[in-house]
N, CA, C and O atoms as CSV, one atom per row, in Angstrom:
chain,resi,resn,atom,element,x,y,z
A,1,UNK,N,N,132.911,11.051,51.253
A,1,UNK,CA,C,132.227,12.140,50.579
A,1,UNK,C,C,133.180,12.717,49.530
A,1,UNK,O,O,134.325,13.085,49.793
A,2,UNK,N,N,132.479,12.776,48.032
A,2,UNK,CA,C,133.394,13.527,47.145
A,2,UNK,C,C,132.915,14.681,46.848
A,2,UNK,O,O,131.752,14.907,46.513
A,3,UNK,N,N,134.322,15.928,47.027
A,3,UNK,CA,C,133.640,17.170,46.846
A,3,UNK,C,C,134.037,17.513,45.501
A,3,UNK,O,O,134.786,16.778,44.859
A,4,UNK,N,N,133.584,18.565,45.055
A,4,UNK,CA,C,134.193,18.899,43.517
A,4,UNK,C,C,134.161,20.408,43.574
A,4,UNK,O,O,133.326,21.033,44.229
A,5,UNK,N,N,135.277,21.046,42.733
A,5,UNK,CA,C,135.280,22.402,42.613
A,5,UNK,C,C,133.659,22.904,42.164
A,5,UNK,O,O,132.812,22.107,41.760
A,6,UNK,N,N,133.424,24.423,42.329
A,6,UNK,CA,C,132.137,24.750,42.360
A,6,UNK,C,C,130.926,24.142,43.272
A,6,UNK,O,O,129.944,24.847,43.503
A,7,UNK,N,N,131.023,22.802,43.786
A,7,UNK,CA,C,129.826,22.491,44.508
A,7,UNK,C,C,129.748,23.302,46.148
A,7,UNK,O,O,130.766,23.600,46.773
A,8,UNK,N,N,128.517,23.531,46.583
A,8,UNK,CA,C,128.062,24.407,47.829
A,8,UNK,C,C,127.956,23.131,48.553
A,8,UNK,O,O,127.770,21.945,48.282
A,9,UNK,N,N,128.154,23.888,49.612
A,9,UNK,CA,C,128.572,23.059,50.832
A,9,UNK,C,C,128.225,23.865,52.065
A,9,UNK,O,O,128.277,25.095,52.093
A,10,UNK,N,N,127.813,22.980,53.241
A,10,UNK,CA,C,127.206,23.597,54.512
A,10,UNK,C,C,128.088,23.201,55.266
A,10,UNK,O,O,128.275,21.985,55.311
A,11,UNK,N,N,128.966,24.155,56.153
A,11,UNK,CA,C,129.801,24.079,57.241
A,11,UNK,C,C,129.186,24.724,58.481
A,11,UNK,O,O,128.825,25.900,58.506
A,12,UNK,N,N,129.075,23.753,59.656
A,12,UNK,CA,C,128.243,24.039,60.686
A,12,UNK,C,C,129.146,24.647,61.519
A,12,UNK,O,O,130.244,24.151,61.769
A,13,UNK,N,N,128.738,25.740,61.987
A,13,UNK,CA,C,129.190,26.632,62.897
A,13,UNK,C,C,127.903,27.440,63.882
A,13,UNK,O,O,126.739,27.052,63.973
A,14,UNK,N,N,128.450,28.528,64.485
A,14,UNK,CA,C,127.665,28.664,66.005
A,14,UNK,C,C,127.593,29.881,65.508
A,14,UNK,O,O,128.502,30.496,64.952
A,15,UNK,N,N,125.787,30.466,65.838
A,15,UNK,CA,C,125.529,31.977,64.975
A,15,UNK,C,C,124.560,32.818,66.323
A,15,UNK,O,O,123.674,32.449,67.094
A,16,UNK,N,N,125.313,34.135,66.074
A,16,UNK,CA,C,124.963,34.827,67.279
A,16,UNK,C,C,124.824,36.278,66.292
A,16,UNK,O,O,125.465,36.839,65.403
A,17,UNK,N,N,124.094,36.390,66.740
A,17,UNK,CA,C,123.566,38.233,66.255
A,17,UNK,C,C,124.755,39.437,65.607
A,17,UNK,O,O,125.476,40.159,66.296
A,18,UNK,N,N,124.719,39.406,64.719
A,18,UNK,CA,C,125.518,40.491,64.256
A,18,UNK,C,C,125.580,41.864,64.413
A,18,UNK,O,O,124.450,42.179,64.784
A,19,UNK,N,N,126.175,42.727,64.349
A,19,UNK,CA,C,126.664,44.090,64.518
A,19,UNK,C,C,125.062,45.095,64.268
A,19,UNK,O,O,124.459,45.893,64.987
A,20,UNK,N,N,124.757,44.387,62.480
A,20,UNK,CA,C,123.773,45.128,62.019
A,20,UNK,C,C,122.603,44.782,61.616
A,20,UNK,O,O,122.602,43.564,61.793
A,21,UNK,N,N,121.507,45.101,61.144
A,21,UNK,CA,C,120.463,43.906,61.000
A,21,UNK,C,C,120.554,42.971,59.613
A,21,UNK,O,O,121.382,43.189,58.729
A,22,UNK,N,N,119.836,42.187,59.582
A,22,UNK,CA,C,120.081,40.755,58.198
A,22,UNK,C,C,122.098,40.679,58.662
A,22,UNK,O,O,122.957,40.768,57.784
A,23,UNK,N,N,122.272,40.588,59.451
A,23,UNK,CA,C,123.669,40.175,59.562
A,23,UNK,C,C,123.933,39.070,61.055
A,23,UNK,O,O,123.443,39.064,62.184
A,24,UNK,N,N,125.033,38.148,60.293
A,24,UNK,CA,C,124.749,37.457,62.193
A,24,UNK,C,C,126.428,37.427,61.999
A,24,UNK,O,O,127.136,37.797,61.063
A,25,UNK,N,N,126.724,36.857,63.226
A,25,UNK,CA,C,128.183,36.343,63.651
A,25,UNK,C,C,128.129,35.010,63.600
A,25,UNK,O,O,127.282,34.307,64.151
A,26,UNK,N,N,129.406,34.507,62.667
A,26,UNK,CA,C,129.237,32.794,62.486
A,26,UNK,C,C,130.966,32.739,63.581
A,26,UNK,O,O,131.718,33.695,63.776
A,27,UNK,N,N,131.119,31.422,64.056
A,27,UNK,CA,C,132.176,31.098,64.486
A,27,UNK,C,C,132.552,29.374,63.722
A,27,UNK,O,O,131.739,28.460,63.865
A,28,UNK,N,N,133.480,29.235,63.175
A,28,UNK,CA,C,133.765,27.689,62.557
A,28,UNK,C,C,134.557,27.181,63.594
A,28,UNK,O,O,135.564,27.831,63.874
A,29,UNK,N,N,134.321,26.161,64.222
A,29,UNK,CA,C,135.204,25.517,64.746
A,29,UNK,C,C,136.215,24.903,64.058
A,29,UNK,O,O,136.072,25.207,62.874
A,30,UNK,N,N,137.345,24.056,64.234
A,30,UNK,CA,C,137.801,23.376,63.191
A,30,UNK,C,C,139.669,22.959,63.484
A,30,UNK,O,O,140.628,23.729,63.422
A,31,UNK,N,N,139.649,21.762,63.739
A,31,UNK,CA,C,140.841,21.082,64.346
A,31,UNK,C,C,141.879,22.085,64.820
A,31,UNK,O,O,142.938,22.384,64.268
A,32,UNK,N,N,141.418,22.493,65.831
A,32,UNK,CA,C,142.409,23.275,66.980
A,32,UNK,C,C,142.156,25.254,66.293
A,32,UNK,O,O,142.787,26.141,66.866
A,33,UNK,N,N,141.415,25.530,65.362
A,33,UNK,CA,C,141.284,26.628,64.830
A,33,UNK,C,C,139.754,27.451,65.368
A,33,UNK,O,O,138.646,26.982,65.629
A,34,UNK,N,N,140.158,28.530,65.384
A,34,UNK,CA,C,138.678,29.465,65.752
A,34,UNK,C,C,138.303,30.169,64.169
A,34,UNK,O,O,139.300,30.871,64.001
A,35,UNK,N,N,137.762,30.290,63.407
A,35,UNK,CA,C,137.521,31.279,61.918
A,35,UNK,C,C,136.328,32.242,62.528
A,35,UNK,O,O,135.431,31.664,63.143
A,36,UNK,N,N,136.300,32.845,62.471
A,36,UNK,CA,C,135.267,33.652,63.194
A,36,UNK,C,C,134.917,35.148,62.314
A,36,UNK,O,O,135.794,35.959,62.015
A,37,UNK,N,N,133.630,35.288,62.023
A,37,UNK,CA,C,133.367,36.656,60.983
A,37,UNK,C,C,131.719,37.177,61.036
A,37,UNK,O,O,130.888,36.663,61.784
A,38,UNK,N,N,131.432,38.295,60.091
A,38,UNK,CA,C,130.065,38.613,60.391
A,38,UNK,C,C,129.759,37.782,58.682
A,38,UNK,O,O,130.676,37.523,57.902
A,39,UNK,N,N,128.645,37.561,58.480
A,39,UNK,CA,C,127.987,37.231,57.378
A,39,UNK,C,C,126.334,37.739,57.337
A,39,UNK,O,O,125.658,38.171,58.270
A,40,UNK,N,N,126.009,37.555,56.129
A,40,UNK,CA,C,124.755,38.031,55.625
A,40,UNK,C,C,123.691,36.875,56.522
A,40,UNK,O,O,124.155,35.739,56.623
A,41,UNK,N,N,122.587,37.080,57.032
A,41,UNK,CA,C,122.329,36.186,57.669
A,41,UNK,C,C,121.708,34.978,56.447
A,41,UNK,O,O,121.667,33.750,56.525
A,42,UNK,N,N,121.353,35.737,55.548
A,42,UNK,CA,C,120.753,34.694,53.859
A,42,UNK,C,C,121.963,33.212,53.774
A,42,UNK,O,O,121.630,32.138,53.274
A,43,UNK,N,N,122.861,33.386,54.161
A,43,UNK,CA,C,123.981,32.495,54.023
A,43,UNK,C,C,124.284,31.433,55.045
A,43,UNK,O,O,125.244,30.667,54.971
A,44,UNK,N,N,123.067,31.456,56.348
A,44,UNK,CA,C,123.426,30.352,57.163
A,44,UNK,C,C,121.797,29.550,57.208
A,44,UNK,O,O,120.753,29.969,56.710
A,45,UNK,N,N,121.982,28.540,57.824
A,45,UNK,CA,C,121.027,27.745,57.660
A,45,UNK,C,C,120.398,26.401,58.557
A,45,UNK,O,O,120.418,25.318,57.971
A,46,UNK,N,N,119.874,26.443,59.880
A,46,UNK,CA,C,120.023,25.344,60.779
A,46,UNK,C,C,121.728,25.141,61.589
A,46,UNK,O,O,122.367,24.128,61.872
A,47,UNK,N,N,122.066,26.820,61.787
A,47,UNK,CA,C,123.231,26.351,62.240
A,47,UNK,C,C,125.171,25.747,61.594
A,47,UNK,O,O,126.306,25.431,61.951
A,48,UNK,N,N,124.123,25.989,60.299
A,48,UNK,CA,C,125.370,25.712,59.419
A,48,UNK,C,C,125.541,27.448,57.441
A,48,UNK,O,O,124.826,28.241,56.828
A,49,UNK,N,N,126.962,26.945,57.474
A,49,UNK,CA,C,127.124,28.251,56.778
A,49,UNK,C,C,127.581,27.662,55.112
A,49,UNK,O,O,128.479,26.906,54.742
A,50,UNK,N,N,126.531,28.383,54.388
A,50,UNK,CA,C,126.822,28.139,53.121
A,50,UNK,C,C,127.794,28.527,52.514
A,50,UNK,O,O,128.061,29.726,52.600
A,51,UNK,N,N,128.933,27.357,51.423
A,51,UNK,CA,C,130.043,28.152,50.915
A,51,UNK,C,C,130.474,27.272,49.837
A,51,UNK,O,O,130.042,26.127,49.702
A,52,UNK,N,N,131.230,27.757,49.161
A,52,UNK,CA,C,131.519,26.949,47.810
A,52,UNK,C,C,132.992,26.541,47.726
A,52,UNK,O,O,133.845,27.211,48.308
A,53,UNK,N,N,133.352,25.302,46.914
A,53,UNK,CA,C,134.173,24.861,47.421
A,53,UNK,C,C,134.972,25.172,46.255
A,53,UNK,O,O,134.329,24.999,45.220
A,54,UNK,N,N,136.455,25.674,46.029
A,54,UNK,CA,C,136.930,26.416,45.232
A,54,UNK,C,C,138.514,25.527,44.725
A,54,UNK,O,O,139.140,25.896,43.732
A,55,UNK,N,N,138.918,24.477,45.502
A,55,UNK,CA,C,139.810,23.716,45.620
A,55,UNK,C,C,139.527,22.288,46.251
A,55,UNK,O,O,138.953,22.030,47.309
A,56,UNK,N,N,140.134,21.355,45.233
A,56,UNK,CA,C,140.348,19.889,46.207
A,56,UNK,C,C,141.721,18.746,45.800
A,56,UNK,O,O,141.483,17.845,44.996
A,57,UNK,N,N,142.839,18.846,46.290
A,57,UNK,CA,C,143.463,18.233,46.646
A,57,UNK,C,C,143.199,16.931,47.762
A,57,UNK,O,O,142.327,16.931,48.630
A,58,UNK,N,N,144.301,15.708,47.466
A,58,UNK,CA,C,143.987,14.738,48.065
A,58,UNK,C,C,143.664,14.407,49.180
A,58,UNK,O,O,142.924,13.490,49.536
A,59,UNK,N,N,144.441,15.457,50.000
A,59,UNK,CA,C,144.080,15.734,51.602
A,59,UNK,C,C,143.376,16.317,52.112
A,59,UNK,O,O,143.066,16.038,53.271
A,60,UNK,N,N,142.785,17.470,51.380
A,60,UNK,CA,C,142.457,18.321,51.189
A,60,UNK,C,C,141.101,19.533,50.842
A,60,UNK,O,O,140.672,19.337,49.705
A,61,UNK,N,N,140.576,20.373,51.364
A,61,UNK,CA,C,139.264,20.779,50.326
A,61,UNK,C,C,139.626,22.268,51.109
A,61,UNK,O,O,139.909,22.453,52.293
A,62,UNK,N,N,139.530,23.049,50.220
A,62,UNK,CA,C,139.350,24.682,50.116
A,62,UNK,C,C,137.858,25.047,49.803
A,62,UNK,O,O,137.205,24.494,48.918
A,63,UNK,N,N,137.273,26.283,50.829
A,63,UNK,CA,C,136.067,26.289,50.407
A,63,UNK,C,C,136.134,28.165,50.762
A,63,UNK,O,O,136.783,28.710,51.654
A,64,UNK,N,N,135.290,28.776,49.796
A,64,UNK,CA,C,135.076,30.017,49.507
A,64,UNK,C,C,134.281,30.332,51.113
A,64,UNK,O,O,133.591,29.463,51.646
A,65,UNK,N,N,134.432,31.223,51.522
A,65,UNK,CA,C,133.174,31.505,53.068
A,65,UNK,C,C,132.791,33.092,52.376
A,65,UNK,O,O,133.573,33.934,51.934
A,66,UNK,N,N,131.388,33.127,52.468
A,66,UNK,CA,C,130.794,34.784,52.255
A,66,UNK,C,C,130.766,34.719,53.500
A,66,UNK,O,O,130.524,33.817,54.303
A,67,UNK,N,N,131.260,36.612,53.634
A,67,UNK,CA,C,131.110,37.561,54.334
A,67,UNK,C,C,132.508,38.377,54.789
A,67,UNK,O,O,133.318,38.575,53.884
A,68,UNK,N,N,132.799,38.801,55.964
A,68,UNK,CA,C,134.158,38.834,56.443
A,68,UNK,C,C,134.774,38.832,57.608
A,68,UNK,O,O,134.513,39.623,58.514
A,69,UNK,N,N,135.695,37.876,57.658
A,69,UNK,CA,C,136.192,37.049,58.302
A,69,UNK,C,C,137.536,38.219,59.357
A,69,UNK,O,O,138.212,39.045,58.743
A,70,UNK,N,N,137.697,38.022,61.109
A,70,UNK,CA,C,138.835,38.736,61.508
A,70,UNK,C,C,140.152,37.581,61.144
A,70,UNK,O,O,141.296,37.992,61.339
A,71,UNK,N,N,140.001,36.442,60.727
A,71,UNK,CA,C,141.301,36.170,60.653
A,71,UNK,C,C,141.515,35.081,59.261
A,71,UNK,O,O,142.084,33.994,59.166
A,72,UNK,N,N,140.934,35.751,58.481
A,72,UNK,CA,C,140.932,35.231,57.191
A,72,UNK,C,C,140.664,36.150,56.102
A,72,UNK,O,O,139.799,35.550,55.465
A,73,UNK,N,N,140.882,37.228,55.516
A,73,UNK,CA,C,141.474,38.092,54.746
A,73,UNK,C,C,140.836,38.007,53.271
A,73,UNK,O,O,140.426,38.898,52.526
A,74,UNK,N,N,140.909,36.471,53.106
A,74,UNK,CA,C,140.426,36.090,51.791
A,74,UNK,C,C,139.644,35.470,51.953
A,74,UNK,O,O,139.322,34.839,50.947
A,75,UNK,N,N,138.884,35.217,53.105
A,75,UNK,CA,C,137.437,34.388,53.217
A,75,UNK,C,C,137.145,32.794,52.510
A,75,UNK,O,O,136.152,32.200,52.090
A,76,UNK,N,N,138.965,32.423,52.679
A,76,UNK,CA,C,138.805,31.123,51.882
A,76,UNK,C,C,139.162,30.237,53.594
A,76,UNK,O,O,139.518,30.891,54.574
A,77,UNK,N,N,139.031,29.179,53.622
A,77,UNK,CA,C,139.959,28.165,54.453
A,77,UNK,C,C,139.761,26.955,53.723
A,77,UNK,O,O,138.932,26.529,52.920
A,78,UNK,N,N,141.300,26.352,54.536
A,78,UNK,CA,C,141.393,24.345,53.805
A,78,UNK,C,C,140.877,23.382,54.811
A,78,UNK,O,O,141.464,23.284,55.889
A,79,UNK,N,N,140.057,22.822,54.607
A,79,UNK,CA,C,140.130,21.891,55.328
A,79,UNK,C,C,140.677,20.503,55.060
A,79,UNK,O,O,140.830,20.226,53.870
A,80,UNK,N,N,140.997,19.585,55.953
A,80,UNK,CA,C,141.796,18.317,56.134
A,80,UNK,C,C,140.391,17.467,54.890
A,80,UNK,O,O,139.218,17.811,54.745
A,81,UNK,N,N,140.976,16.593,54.369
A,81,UNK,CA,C,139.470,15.839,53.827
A,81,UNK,C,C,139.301,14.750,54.705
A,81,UNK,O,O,138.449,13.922,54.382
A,82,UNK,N,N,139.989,14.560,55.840
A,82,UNK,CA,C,138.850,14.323,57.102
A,82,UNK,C,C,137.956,14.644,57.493
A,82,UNK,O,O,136.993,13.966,57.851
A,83,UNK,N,N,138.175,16.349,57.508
A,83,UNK,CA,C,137.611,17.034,58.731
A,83,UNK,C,C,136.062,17.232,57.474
A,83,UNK,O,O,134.843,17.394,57.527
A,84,UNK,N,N,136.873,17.121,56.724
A,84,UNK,CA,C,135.796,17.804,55.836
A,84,UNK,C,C,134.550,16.786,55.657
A,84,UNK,O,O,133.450,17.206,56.016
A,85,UNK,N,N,134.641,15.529,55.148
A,85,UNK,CA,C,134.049,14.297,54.940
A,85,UNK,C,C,133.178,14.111,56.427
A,85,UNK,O,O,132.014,13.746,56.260
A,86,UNK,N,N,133.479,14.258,57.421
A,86,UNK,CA,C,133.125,14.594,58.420
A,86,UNK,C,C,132.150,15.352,58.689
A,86,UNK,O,O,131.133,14.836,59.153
A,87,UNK,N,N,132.188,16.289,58.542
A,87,UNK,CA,C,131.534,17.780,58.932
A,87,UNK,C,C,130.664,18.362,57.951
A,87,UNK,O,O,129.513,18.747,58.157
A,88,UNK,N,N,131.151,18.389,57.120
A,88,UNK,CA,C,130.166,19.618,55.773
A,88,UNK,C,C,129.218,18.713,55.096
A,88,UNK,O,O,129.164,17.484,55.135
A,89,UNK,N,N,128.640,19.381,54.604
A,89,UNK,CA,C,126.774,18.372,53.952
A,89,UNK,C,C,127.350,19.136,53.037
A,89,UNK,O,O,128.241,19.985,53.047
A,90,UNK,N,N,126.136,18.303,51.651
A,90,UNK,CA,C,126.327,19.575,50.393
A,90,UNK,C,C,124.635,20.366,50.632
A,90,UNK,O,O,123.475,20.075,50.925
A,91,UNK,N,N,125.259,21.199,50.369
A,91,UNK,CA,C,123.877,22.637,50.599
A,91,UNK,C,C,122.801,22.404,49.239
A,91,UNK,O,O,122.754,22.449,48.010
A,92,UNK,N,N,122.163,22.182,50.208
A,92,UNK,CA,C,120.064,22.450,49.663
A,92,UNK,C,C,120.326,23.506,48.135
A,92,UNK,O,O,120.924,24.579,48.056
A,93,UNK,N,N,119.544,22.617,46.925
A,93,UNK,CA,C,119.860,23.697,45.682
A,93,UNK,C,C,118.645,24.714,45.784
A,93,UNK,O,O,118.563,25.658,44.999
């Protein structure tokens, strides 16, 4: 799978009811990592969370996450371009 800066991308994660309403709790799994935050619920989709991909190095893919995150600050993470090629679809236009 080739990703490219700017393209949306669906990262599947586990969504449980949020704090407030139109809001849920996403959790990303992701090689030995928990990412865990509230988001807009408009932003997930069959279980998976819409996000744009903002970086790609060879190993590599950085992807933007809306909403906010307890252990991610900047609502970005990298993934391996294993994990990534693997896991993420590109998101429905």
């Amino acid at each position: 799978m080739k990703f490219v800066v700017g393209q949306m991308v669906m990262i599947p994660c586990l969504v449980a009811p949020g704090a407030f309403e139109g809001e849920v709790l996403v959790t990303i799994e992701l090689e030995g990592e928990r990412i865990a935050g509230f988001v807009k619920g408009d932003f997930v989709q069959n279980k998976a969370l819409k996000g744009t991909v903002v970086e790609v190095g060879r190993n590599w893919v950085t992807v933007k996450l809306p909403g906010s995150y307890f252990t991610r600050a900047s609502g970005r993470t990298k993934f391996s371009a294993d994990w990534a090629s693997a896991n993420l679809a590109f998101a429905p236009a």
